[in-house]
C-alpha positions in Angstrom: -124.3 77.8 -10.4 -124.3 80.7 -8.8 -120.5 80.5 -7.7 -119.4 79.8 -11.0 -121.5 83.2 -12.6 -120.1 86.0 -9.8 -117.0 87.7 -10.2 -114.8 88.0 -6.9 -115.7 86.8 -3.7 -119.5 86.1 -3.1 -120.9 84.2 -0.6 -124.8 83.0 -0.3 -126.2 83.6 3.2 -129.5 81.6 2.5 -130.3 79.7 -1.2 -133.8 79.0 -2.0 -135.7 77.0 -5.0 -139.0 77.8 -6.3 -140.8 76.3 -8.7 -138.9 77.4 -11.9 -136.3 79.9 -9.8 -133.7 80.3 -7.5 -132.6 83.0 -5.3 -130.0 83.6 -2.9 -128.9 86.4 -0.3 -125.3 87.0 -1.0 -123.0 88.5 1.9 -123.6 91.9 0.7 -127.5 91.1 2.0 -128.5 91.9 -1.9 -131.0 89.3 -3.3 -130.0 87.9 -6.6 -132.5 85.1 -8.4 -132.4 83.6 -11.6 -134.7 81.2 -14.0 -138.3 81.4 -15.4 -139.8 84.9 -14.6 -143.4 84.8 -16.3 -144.8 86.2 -12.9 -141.8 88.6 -12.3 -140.6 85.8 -9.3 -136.8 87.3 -10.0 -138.0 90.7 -8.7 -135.7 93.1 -11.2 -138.0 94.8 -12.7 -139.0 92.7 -16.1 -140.8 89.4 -16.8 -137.5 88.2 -19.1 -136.3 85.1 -17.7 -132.7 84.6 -16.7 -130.0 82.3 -16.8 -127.7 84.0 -14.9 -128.2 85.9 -11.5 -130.0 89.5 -11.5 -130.5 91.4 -8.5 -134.2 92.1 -7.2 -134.7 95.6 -7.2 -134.5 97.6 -3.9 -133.4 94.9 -1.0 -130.4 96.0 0.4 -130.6 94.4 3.9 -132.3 90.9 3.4 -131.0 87.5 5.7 -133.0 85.2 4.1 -135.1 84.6 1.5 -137.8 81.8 0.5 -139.5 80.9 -3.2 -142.5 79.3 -3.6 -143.9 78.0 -6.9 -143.9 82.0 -8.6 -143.4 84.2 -5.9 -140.5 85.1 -3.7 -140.0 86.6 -0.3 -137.1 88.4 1.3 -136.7 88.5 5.5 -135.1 91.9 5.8 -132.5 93.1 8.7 -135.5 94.9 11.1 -138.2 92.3 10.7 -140.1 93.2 7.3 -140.9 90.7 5.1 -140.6 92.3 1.1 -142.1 89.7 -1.5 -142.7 89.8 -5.8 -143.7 87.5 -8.5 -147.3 86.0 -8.7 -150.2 87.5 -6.3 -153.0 84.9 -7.7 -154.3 84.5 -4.1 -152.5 87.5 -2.3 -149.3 85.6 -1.5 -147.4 89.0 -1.4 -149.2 89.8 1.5 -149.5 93.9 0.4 -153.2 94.0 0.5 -153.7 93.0 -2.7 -155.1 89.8 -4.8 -153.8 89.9 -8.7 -151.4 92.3 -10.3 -148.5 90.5 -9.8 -145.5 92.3 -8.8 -142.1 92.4 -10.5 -140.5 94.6 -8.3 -140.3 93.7 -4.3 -143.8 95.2 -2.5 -143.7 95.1 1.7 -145.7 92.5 3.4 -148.4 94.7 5.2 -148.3 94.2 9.1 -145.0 92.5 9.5 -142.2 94.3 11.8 -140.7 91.6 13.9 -140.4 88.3 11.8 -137.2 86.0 12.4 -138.3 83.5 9.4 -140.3 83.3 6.3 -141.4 80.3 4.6 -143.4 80.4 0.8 -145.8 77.5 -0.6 -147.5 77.2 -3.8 -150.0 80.1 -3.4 -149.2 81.6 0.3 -146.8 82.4 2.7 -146.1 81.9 6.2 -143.3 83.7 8.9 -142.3 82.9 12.0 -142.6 86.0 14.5 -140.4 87.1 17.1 -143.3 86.3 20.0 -143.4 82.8 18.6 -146.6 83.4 16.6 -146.9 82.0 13.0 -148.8 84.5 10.3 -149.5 83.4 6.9 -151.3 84.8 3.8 -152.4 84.0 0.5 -154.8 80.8 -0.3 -156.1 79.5 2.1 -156.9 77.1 4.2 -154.4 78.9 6.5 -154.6 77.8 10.2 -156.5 80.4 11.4 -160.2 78.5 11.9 -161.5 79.3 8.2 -160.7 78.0 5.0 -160.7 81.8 3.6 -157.3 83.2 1.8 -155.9 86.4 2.9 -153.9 89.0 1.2 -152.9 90.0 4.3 -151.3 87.9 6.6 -153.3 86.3 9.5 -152.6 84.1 12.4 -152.6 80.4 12.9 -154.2 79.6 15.8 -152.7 77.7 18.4 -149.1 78.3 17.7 -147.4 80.5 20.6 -143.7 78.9 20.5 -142.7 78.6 17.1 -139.2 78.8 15.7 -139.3 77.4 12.1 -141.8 77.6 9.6 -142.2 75.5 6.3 -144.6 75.7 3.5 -145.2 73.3 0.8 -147.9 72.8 -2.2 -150.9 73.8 -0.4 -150.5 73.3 3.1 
């Protein structure tokens, strides 16, 4: 779909589905999504759902990106982590639990991640010392079942280089 919308030559980087949305990094590292936006999971601004690509607001240098069920999350150039939509269980990772966010909000603590992976209600990134952090509902590997709107790290994991998340694990 997303060839057959842009005008000229686009290329996706990284494509992602969520549960109503899509969103890809084109090669101009811009974001664009498209779909239901109830939560603000598009991340331009509005709640109006879209058919046809529209460019979350503000990420200029992203390299991948990664939708969970509302929410969405950008890996930028330097290591940040930028994520929007639906903050139920502080799957945004800024510190906060509620208040979605239709416009991307920085993931509080992350500087050096090389992937980032987004469930149902949380997220999860792959660092650049190997170390896994997630946030959001929890259970979420760190030796409680207590959510975080901050991310947190799973214990055990020292060597990582990929990260998935799913429904609630």
């Amino acid at each position: 779909m997303l060839a057959a919308q842009a005008q000229g030559s686009v290329t996706a980087q990284s494509v992602a589905a969520g549960g109503e949305h899509t969103c890809a990094v084109l090669s101009s590292d811009r974001v664009h999504c498209w779909g239901e936006n109830t939560q603000g999971e598009l991340g331009n601004g509005t709640t109006e759902s879209s058919d046809t690509p529209v460019e979350a607001q503000g990420v200029s240098n992203a390299v991948q990106v990664a939708a969970g069920r509302e929410h969405t999350c950008a890996l930028l150039s330097g290591g940040h982590i930028d994520c929007w939509g639906e903050n139920s269980a502080g799957q945004l990772g800024n510190g906060t639990k509620g208040g979605n966010s239709d416009k991307p909000v920085e993931v509080k603590g992350i500087s050096d991640a090389t992937q980032v992976a987004a469930g149902y209600f949380h997220t999860c990134a792959v660092l650049s010392t190997g170390h896994v952090d997630c946030w959001g509902a929890g259970p979420l590997g760190n030796g409680t079942s207590e959510s975080s709107d901050t991310p947190v790290e799973v214990q055990g994991i020292d060597n990582a280089t990929q990260v998935t998340a799913s429904y609630l694990h």
